[in-house]
N, C-alpha and C positions, 0 to 999 in steps of 0.2 A: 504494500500500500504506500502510495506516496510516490515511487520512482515514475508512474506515470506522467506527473509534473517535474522531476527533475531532467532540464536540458543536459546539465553535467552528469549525469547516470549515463545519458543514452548515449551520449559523446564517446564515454569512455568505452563503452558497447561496442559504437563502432569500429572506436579506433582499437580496441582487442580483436576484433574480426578479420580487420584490413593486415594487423602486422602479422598476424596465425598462416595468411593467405599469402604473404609479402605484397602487400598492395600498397600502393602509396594512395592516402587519404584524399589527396591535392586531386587528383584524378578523377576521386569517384568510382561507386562500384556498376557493372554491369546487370545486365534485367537476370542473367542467369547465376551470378555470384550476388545478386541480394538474393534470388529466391531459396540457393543454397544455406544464406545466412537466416532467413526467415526460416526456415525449418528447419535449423539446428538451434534455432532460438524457441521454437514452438514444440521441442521434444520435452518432453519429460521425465525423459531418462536419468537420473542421478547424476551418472558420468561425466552425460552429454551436458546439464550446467554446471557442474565441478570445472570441468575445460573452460568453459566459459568467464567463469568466476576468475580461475587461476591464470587465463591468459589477460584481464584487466587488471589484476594485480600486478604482472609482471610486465613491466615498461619496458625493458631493455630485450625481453624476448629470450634470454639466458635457459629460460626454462628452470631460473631460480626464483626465491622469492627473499629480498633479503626483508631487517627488522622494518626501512623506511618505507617501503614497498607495503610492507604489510598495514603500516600506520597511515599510507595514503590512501587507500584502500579502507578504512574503516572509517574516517574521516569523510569519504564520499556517500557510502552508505549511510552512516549518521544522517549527513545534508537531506539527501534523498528521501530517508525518513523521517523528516524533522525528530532528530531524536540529538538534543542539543547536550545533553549529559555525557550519554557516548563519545558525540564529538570534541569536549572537554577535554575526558580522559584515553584519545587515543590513542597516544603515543605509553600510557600505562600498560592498558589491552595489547599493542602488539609487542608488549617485553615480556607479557605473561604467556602470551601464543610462543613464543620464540622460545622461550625457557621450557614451554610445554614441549614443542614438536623438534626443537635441534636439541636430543640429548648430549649430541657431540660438539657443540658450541662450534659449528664452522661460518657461523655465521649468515644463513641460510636455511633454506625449507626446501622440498621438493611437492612434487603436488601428492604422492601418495601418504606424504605425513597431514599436508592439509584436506587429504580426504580421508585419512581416520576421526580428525576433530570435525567436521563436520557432518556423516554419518554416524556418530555419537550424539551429536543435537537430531539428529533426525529419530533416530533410536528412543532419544527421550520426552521428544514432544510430537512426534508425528506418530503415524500407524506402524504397526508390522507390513500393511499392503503396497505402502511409500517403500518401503527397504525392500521388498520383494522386484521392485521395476529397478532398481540401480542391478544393474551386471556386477560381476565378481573378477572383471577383470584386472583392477589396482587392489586386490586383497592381500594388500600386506600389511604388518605388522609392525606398528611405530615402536622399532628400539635400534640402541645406538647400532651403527653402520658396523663397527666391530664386530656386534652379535649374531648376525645376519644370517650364517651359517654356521653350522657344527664346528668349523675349522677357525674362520673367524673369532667364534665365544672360544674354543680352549687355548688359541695364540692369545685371546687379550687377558682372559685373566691365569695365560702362565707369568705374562706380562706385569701383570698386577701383585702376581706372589713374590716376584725376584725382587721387585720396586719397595714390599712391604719387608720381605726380609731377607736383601740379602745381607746383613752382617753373619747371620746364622750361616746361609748356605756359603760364605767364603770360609768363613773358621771351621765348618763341618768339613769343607773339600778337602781344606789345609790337614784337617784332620785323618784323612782319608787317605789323601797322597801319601800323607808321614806313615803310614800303615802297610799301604800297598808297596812304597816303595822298601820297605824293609823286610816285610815278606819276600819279595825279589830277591833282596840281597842277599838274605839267608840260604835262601833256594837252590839261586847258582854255587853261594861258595860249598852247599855242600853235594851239589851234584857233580864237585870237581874235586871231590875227595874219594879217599880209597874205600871209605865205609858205605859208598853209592853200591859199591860193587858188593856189598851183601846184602843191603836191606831197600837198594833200590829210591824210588819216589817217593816213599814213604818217610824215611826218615828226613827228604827235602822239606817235605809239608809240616812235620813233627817241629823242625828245629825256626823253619819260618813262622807257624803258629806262636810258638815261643818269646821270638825275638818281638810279636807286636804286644804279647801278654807283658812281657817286662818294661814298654816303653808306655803303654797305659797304664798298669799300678803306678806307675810314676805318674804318668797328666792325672788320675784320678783324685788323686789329693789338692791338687791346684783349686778346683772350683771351691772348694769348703775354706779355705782360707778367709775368712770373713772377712777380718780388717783390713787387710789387705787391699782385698776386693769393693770395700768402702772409701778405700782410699782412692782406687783407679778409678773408680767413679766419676769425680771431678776433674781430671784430667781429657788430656784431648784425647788417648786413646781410647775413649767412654763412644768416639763418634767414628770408631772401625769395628771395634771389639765388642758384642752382644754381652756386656759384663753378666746385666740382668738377666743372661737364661745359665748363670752359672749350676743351677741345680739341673737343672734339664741336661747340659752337658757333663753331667757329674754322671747323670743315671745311663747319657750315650755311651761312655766310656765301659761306665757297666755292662752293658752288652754287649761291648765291644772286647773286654773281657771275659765274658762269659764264654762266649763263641771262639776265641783264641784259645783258653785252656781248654774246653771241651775238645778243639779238634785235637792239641797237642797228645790228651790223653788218649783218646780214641784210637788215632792212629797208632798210637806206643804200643797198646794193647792187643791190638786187632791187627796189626802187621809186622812195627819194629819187631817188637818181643818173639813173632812168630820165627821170623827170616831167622833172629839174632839165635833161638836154643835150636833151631833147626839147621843151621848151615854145615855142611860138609866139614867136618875138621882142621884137615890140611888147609881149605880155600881160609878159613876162617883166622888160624896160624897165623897164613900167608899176611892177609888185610888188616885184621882187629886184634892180633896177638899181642902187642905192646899196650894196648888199651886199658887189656884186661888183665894184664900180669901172666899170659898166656895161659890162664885158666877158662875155656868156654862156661858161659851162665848157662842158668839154669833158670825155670822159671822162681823157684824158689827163689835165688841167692838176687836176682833181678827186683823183686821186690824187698827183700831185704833189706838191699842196699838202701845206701842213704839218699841217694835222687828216687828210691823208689816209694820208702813208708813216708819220704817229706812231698813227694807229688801229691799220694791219696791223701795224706791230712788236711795238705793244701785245697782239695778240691773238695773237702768235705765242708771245712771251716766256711770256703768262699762258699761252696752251697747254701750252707745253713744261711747264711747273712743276706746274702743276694735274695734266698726267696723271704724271708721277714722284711726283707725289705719293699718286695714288689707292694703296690696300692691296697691289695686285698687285705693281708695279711696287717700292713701298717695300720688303716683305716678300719681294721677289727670287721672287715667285708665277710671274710671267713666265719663260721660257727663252727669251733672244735668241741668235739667232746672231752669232758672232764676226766685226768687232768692238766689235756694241752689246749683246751683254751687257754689259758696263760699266754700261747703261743703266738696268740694276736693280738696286735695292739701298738702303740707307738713304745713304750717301754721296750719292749722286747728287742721290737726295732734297734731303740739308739743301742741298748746293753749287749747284742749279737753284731752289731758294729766295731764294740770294742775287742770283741774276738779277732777282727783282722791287723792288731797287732801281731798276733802270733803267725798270723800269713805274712807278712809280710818277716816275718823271720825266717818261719819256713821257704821262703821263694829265695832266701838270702844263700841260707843250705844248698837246697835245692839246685839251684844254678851255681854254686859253687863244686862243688863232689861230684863234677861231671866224669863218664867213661870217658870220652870223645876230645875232649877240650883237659890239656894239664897245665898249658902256662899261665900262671893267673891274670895276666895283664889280658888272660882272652876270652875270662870268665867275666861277660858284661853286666849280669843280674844286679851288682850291688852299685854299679857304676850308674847307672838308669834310675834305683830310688836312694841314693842319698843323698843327693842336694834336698829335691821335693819332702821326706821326711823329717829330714834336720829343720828345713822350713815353715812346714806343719808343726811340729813340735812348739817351734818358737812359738808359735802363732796360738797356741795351746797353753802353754807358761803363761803368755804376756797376759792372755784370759782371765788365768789363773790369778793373779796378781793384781787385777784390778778389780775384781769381785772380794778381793779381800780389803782393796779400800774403800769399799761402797758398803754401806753396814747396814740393815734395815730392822726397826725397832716398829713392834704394837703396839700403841699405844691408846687403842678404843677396839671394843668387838661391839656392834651393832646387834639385834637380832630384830628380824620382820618373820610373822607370823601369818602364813598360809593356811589355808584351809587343807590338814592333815601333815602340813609341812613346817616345818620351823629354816629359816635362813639366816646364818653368821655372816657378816659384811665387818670385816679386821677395815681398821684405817689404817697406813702405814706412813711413815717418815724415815729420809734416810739419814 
């Protein structure tokens, strides 16, 4: 209602007509290009005045619609329908449209985002019989351009996870490489030894597991360092280093150990040990004889030994700890029956913790009383945790030491009375 009487409506009508056709206005249209214009103007079709619509907004013919486009454009319409409030606030209305329909902020619309927002007006104020005559030919779906395909959404938000963290995924990689690469290391020097030739790939895998088990018992203790770690806080290394997921990478380690001594064992078990009481005598002589004081083992004297009852203790001790420690068990998730419930709970947690002092003795042994390895300068185990140790320790003391000069005195018990409950509320000062 109302365009009837606006000159400036019809103007702009035909001058959308003329530039859709390439026609210059100055000219004028022919008896057979108005009557094409008349009957795409007297359709009904949804589409066919969406085109319409979207070709008067678009001055430049870009087949874009940018924010001022769209504000001159609402401003005409206003006119057209004396609707002088609208026209007021047009330039509001087309920041809201633009914010609405460019979720990619490029600056621009296309028509099929401006034919979502307005087959949503028609959705709400007209019939279902109005929506049934618009075609399904522009049915897409207003979202960002990135999302658009399967391939487009999983490149933008891998895009989005690397952006959100990568401090984690570079200190994880670093962490990774240091792993990988010493597995390697391990691997070849001992596939270039004589002991290859009786036990094979196996004892490769064995001694590589090893080497990354002994260089994470050492990172494992770094994240708990508290004060420390309060300290690096404020520093610029705070803006490369994910300080704040130090427990998170406390518990990566963890599995990272877990999965290092489980292979080393395995393997020992399952094939070292096999090859090593199984091998031909003389071959064995020839290869492993200085090793072993030219005595062949036996499965017996194999465990026995001192790399052998300090391995099982070692993986018992880390068992026990590792699994008190997992979520279930800490957060009491677990119901044990009585009387190892005890077994759950954050207490057991921290107290079963303190058990891997003695792993961390046993790994000392352990990798020192080796068959394979006699010169000490080649026995790395204790070279790997004693800085990290000696450092945790201090870090333990210094603890220690200031909780003795912070002193805390009772000085009121409160009591609030509940229905069947009674509650102590202590006040404290230090």
């Amino acid at each position: 209602t109302g365009m009837a009487d606006s000159k400036e409506f019809a103007s702009e009508v035909f001058m959308a007509m003329a530039r859709r056709r390439k026609i210059d206005p100055e000219q004028g249209f022919t008896k057979e290009q108005l009557q094409e214009c008349w009957e795409e103007m007297s359709d009904n079709n949804f589409d066919a005045r969406l085109r319409i619509f979207f070709d008067m907004c678009d001055k430049n013919g870009d087949g874009k619609l940018t924010e001022d486009e769209v504000k001159e454009i609402i401003v005409l319409s206003a006119g057209a329908n004396k609707l002088a409030k609208l026209k007021k606030h047009a330039a509001t209305y087309a920041s809201l449209i633009m914010e609405e329909l460019d979720p990619d902020a490029r600056g621009y619309i296309e028509i099929w985002q401006l034919e979502k927002l307005l087959r949503k007006m028609v959705m709400e104020e007209g019939s279902q019989d109005q929506m049934d005559q618009a075609s399904t030919s522009l049915a897409k779906t207003m979202v960002p351009s990135s999302h658009r395909s399967p391939m487009q959404k999983q490149i933008h938000e891998t895009v989005d996870f690397i952006h959100e963290n990568w401090k984690r995924i570079w200190f994880l990689t670093l962490w990774g490489i240091a792993n990988i690469a010493l597995f390697i290391f391990k691997f070849i020097q001992y596939r270039n030894r004589a002991v290859f030739e009786v036990m094979g790939y196996c004892v490769c895998i064995a001694k590589g597991a090893a080497e990354t088990t002994k260089l994470n018992m050492a990172l494992i203790l770094l994240p708990v360092c508290r004060n420390t770690l309060t300290a690096l806080r404020s520093t610029a290394l705070s803006s490369v280093i994910p300080f704040d997921d130090n427990i998170n990478f406390h518990k990566v380690i963890a599995v990272g150990i877990a999965i290092g001594a489980g292979m080393h064992t395995v393997v020992h078990l399952t094939c070292d040990f096999p090859r090593l009481v199984s091998c031909p005598s003389d071959k064995f002589q020839e290869k492993l004889g200085p090793f072993f004081n030219y005595v062949q083992p036996t499965w017996g004297t194999l465990i026995a030994s001192t790399p052998g009852w300090t391995g099982i203790l070692l993986v018992l001790i880390m068992s026990f700890s590792f699994t008190l420690a997992t979520h279930s068990f800490r957060r009491s998730v677990v119901k044990l029956p009585s009387p190892f419930h005890h077994l759950a709970g954050f207490n057991s947690f921290w107290y079963a913790h303190h058990l891997l002092v003695f792993a961390y003795i046993l790994l000392v042994m352990h990798s020192y009383y080796l068959f394979l390895t006699k010169p000490w300068y080649k026995k790395t185990g204790w070279m790997y945790i004693a800085v990290p140790v000696i450092f945790y320790a201090s870090e333990r003391a210094t603890r220690r030491v200031r909780e003795k000069n912070y002193g805390v005195t009772v000085i009121k018990v409160s009591y609030r009375f509940y229905k069947n409950t009674t509650y102590k509320f202590p006040q404290y000062t230090l």
